[in-house]
N, C-alpha and C positions, 0 to 999 in steps of 0.2 A: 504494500500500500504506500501509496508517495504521500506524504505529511507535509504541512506547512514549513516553511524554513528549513526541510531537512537538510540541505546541504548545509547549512550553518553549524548540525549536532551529528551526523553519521558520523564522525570519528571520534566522537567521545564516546567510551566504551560504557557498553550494556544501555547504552540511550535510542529511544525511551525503554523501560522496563517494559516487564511484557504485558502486553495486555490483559485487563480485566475482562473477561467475556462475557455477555447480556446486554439486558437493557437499564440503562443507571437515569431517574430523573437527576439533572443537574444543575445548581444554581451558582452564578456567580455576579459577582460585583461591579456595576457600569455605571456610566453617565450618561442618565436618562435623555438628556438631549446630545449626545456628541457619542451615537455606536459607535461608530467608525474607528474614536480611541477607545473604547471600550475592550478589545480581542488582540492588541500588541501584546508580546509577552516580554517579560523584564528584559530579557538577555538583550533584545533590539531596543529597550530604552534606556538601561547602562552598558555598558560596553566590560564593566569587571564584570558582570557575570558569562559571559558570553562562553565560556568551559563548563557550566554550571547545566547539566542536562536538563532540571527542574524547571531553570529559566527559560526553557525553548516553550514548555508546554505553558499551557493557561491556569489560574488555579480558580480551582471550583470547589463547592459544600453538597453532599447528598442530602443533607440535612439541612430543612428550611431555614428551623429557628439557631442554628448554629450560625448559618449565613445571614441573617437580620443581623445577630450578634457582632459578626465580622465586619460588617456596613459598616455600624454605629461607632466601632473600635476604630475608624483607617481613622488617619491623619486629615487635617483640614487640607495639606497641599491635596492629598487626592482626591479629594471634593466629589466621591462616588456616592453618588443619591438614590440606585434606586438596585432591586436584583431583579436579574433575568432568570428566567428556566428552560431547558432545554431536554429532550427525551434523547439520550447519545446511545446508540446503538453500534455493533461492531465496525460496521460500514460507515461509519461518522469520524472515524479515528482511535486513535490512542488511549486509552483513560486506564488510570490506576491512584489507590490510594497513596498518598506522599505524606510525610512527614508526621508529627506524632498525636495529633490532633483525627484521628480514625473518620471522621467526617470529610477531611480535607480529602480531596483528588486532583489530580494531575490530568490536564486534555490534550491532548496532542491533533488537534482536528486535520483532519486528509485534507489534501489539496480539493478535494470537490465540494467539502462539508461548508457552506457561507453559514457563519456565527452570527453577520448581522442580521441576517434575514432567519434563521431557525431559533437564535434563543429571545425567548417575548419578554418585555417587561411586567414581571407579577403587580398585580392588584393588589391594594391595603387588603381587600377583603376574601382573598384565594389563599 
């Protein structure tokens, strides 16, 4: 499967991990008005991470209210206002859980999967 920026991470070894296989609802963290920068993954907006394989993927919560939590938590520069969800299936990319927080995952989305247009922005009331 060809993944987004892979040429930037195939030689970093065992990246991405393997994939998680199913179907995972997933939510992650954006600027309600501005998708567009909503789906950059760290490594292409600093340059020290750029060896970092975590950094290539996107980070997302399977877990609603862990992801509200994470919102409310970022920094004023990040100024992310609102979460999206997405239904990621094997054919959408990459995904696995990362780091120590069991809710967090790692997305690696395929070159076919558009982020902007598949994950919605959630409703106060959904």
């Amino acid at each position: 499967m060809n993944l987004v920026n892979k040429e930037n991470f195939e030689n970093i070894a065992n990246c991405p991990l393997e994939n998680e296989s199913g179907e995972k609802k997933l939510y992650r963290c954006v600027f309600k008005n501005r998708l567009n920068d909503s789906f950059v993954p760290l490594a292409l907006e600093k340059a020290k991470y750029k060896d970092n394989c975590l950094a290539w993927g996107l980070s997302v919560f399977k877990d609603k209210d862990i992801a509200i939590q994470k919102l409310k938590n970022l920094s004023k520069k990040k100024s992310m206002d609102a979460l999206a969800i997405a239904l990621i299936n094997d054919n959408h990319g990459f995904k696995h859980q990362s780091g120590g927080d069991i809710s967090h995952y790692t997305f690696y989305p395929a070159d076919t999967y558009n982020c902007i247009e598949e994950f919605k922005i959630v409703k106060d009331d959904e």
